[in-house]
N, CA and C of each residue as an Amber inpcrd file, in Angstrom:
protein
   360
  16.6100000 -35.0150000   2.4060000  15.5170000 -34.4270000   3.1600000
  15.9310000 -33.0890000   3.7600000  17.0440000 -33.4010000   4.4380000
  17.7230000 -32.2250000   4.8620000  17.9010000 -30.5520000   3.8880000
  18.0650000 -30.6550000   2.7640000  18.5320000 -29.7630000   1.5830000
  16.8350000 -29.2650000   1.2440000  15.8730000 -30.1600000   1.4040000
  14.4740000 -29.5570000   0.9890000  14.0650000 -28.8810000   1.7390000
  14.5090000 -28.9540000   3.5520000  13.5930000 -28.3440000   4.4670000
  14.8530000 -27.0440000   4.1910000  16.3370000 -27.0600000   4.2820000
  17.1410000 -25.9100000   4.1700000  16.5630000 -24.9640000   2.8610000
  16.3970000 -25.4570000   1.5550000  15.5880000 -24.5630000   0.9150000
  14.6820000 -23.8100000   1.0900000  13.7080000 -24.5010000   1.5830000
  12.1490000 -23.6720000   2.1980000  12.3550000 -23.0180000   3.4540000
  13.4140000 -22.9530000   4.0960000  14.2370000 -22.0840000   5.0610000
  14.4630000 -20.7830000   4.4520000  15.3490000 -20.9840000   3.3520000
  15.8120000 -19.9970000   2.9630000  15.1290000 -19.1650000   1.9880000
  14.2580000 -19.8830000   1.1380000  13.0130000 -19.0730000   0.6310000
  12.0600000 -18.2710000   1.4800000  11.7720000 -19.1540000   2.7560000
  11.2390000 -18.0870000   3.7550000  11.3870000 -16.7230000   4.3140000
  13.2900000 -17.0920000   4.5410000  14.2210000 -15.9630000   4.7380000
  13.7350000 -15.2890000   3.7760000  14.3970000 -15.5350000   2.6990000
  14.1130000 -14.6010000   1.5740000  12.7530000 -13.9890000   1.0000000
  11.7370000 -14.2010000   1.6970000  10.4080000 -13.4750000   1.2860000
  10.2460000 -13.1720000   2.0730000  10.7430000 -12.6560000   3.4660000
  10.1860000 -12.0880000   4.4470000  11.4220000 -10.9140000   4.2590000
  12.4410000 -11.4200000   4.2560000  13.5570000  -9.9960000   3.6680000
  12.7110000  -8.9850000   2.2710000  12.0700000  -9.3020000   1.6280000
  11.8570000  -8.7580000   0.2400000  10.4670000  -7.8790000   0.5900000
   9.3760000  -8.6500000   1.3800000   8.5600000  -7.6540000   1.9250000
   8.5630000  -6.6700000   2.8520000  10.1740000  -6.9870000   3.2940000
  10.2370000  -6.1470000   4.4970000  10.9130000  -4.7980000   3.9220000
  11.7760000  -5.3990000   3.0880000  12.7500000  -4.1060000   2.0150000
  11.4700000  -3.2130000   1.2620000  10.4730000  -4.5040000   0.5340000
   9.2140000  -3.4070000  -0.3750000   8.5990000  -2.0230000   0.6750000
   8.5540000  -2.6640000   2.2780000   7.2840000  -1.8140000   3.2650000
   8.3650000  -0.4360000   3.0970000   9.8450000  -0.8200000   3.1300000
  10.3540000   0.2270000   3.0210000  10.8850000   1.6250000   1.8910000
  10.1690000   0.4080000   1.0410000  10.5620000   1.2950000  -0.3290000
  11.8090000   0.9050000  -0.8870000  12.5110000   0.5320000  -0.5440000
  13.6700000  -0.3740000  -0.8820000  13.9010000  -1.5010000  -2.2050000
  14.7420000  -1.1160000  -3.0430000  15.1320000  -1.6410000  -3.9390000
  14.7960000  -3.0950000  -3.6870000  14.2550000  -4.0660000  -4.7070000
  14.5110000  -5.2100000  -4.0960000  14.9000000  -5.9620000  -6.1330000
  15.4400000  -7.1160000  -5.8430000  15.9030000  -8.4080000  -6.7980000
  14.1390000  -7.5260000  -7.5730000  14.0870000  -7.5880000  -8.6400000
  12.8130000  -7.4360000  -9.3810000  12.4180000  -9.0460000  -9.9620000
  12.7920000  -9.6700000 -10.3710000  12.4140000 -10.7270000 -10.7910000
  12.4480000 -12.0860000 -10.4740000  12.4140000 -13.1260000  -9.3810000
  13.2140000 -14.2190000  -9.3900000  12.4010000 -15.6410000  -9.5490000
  11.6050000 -15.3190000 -10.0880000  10.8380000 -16.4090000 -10.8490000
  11.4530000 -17.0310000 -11.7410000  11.3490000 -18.3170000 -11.9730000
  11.6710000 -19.1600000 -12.9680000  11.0880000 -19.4520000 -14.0140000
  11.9470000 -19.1490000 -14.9850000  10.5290000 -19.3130000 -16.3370000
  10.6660000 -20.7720000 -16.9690000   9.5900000 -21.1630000 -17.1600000
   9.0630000 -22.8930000 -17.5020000   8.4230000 -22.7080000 -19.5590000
   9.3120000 -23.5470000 -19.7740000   8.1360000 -23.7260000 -21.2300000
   7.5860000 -24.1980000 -21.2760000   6.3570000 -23.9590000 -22.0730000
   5.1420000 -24.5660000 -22.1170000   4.6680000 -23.9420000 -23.7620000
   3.1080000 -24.3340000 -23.2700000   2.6790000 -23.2680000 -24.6560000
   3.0370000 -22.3520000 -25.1130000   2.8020000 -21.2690000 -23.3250000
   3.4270000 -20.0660000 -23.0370000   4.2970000 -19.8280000 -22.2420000
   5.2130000 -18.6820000 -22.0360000   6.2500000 -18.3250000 -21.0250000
   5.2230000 -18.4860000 -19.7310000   5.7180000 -19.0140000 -18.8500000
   4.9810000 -18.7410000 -17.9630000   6.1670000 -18.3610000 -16.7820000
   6.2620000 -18.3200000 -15.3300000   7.1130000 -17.9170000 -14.1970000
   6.4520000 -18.4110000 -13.5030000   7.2530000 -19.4570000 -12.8350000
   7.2950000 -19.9480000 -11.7290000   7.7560000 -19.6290000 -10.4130000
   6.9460000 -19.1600000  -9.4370000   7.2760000 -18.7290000  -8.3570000
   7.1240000 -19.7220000  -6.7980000   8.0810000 -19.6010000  -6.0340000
   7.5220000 -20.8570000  -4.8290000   7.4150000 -19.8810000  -3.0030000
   6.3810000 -19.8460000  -2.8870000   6.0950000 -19.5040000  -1.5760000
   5.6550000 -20.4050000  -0.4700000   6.1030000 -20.3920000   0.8920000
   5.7800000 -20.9850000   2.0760000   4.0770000 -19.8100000   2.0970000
   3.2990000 -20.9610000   2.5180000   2.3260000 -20.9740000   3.3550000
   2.4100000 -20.7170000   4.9780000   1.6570000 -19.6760000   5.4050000
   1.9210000 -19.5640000   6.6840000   0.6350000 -20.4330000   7.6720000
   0.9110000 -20.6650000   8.8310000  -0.0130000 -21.5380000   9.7710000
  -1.3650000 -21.0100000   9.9470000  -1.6910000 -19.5770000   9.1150000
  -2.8500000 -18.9580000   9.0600000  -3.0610000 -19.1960000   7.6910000
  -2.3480000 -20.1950000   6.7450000  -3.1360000 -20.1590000   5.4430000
  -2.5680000 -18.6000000   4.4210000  -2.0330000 -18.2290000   4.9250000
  -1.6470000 -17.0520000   4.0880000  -0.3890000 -17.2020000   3.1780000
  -0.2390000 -16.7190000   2.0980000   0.7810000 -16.2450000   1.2630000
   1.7200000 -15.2150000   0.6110000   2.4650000 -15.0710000   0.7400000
   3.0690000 -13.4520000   0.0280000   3.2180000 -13.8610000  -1.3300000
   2.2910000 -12.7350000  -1.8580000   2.6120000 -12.3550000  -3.6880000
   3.6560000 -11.9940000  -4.0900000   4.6380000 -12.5570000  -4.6490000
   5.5750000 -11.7040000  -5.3850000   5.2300000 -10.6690000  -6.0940000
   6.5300000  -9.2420000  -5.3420000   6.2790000  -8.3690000  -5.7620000
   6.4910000  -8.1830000  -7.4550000   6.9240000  -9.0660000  -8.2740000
   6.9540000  -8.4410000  -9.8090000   5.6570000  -8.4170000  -9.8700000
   4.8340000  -9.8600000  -9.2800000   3.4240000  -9.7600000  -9.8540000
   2.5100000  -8.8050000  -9.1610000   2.9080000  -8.5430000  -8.0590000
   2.0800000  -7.1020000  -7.4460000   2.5040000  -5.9980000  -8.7320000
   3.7320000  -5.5380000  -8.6520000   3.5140000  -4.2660000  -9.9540000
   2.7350000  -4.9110000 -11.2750000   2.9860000  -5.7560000 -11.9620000
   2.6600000  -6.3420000 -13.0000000   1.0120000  -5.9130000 -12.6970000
   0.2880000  -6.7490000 -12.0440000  -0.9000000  -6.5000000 -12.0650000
  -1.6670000  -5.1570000 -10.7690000  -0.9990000  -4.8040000 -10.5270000
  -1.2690000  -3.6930000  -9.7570000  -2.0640000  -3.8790000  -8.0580000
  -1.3800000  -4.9540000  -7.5480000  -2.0650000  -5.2700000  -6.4670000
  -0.8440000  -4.4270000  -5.3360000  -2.4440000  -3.9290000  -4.1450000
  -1.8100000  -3.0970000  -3.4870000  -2.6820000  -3.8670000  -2.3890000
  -1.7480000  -3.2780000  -1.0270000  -2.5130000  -3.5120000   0.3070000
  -4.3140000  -2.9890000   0.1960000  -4.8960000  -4.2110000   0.4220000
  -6.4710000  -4.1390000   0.5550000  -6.7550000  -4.7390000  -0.9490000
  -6.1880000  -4.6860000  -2.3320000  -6.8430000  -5.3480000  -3.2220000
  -7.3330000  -6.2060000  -2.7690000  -8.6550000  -7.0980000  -3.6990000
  -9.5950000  -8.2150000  -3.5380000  -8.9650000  -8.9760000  -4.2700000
  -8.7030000  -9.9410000  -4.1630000  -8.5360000 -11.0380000  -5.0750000
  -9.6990000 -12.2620000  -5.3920000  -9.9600000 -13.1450000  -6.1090000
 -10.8580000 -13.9830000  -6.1450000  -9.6420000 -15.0880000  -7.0330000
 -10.2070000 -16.2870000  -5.8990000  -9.5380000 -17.1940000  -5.6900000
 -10.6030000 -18.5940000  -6.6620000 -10.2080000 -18.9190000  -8.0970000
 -11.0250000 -20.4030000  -8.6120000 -10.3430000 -21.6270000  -8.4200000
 -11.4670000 -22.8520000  -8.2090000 -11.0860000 -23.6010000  -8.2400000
 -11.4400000 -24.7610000  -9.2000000 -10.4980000 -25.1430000  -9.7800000
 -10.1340000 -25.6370000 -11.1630000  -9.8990000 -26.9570000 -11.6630000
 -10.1270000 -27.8980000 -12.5480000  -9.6580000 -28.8970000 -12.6780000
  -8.1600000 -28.8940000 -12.9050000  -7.9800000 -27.8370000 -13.5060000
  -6.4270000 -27.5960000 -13.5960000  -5.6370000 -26.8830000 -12.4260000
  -6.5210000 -27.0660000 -11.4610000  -5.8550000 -26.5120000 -10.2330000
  -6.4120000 -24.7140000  -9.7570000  -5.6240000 -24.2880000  -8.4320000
  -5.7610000 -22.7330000  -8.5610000  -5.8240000 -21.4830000  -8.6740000
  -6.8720000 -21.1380000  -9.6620000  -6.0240000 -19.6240000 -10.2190000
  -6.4190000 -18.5770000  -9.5680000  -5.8350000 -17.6440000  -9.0590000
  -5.8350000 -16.2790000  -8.4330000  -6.1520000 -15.3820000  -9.4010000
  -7.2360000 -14.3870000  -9.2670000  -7.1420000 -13.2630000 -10.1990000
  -7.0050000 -11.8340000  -9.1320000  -6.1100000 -10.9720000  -9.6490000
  -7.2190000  -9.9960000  -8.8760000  -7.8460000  -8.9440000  -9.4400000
  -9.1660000  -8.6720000  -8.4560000 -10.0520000  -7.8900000  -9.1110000
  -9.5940000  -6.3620000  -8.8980000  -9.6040000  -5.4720000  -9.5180000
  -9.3990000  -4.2430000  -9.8450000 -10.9710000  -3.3990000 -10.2490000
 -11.3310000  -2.3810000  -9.3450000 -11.9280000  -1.8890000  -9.8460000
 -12.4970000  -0.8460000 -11.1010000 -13.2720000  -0.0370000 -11.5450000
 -12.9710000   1.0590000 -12.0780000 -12.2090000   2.0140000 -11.9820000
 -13.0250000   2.5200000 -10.6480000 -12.0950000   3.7470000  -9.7310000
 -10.8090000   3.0300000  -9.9340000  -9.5610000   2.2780000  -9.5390000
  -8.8550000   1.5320000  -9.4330000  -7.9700000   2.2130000 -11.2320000
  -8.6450000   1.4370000 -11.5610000  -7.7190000   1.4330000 -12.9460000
  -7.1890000   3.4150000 -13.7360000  -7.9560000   4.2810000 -13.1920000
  -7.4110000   5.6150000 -13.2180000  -6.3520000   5.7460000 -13.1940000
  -5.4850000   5.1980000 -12.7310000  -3.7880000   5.7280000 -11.8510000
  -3.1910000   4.7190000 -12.7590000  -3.5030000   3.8300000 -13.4230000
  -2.6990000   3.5180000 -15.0010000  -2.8830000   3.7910000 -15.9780000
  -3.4470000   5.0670000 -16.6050000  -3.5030000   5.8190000 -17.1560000
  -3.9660000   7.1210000 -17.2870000  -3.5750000   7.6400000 -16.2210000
  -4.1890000   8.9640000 -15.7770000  -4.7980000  10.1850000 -17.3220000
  -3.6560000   9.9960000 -17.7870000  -4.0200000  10.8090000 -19.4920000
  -5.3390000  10.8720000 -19.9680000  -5.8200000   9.6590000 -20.0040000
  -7.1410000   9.1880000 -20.3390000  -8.1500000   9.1230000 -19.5440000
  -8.5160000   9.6580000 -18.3010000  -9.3130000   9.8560000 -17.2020000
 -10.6240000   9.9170000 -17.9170000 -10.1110000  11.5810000 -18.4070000
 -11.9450000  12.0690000 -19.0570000 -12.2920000  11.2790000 -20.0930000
 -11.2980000  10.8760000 -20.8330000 -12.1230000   9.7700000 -21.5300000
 -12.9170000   8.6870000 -21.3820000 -12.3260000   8.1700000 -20.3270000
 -12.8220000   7.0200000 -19.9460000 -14.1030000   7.3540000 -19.2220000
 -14.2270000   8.3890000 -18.4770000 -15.4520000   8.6330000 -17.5690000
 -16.2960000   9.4410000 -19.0590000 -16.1530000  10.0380000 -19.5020000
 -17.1460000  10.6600000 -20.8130000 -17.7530000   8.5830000 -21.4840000
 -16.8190000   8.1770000 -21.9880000 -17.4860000   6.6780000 -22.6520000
 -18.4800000   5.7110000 -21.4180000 -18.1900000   5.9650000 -20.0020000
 -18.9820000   5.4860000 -19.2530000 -20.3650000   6.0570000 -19.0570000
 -20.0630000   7.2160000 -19.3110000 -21.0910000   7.8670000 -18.9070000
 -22.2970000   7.6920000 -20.4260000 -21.6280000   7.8480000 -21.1350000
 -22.2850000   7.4830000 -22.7600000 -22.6800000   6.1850000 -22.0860000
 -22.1480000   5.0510000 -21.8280000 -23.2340000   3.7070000 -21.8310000
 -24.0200000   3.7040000 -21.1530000 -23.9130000   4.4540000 -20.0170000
 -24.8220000   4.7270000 -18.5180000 -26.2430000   5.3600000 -19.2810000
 -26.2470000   6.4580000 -20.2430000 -26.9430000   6.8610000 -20.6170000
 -27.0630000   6.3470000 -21.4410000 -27.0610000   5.4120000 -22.7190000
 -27.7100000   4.2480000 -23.5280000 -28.3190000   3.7930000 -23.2790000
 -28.2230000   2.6320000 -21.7010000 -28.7840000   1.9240000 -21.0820000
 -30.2720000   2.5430000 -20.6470000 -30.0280000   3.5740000 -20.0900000
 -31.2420000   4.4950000 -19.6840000 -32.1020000   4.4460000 -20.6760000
 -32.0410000   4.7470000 -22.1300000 -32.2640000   5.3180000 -23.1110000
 -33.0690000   3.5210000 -23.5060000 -32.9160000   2.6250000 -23.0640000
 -33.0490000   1.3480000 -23.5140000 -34.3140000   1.1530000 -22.7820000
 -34.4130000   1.1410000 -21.3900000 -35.0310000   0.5010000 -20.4220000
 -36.3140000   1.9190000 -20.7810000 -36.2370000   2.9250000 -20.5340000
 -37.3560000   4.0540000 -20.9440000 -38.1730000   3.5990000 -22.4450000
């Protein structure tokens, strides 16, 4: 019993050290998920819950999917349990591929005006 609560001690430690190193910009461990087989690779990650219900994201999966302070997330609930997505907007997705800006706003703007072109 003793060794389970010292773990989740020290995982605590250790995710409150890692967000505190990220606020600073600070190098941190990039990966420490555990990978599980299955169908697919998947990574297993374990976080304490705080007494407000809250969680810290591991930062691989913040870069991975691009979650920043204020992203939305939407939270399902599943027979297979719960999956987190987060939502990213349009505006949003610019700054991963900046190259392609005007493109992307020229093809929006083409459907914007299809649509028009539909409903008239």
């Amino acid at each position: 019993m003793a060794n389970n609560m010292d773990d989740d001690i020290t995982r605590y430690v250790s995710d409150e050290r890692e967000e505190e190193e990220a606020s600073k910009g600070e190098d941190v461990e990039e990966d420490r998920g555990e990978v599980r087989e299955g169908k697919r690779e998947e990574r297993e990650y374990i976080h304490t819950v705080t007494k407000l219900g809250t969680i810290s994201i591991p930062i691989p999966l913040r870069r991975k999917y691009g979650i920043t302070k204020g992203s939305k997330m939407k939270f399902i609930d599943g027979e297979d349990g719960i999956r987190l997505i987060p939502l990213v907007s349009l505006r949003g997705m610019f700054g991963i591929d900046k190259e392609n800006r005007d493109v992307v706003m020229r093809m929006l703007k083409e459907i914007l005006e299809g649509r028009r072109m539909m409903i008239t």
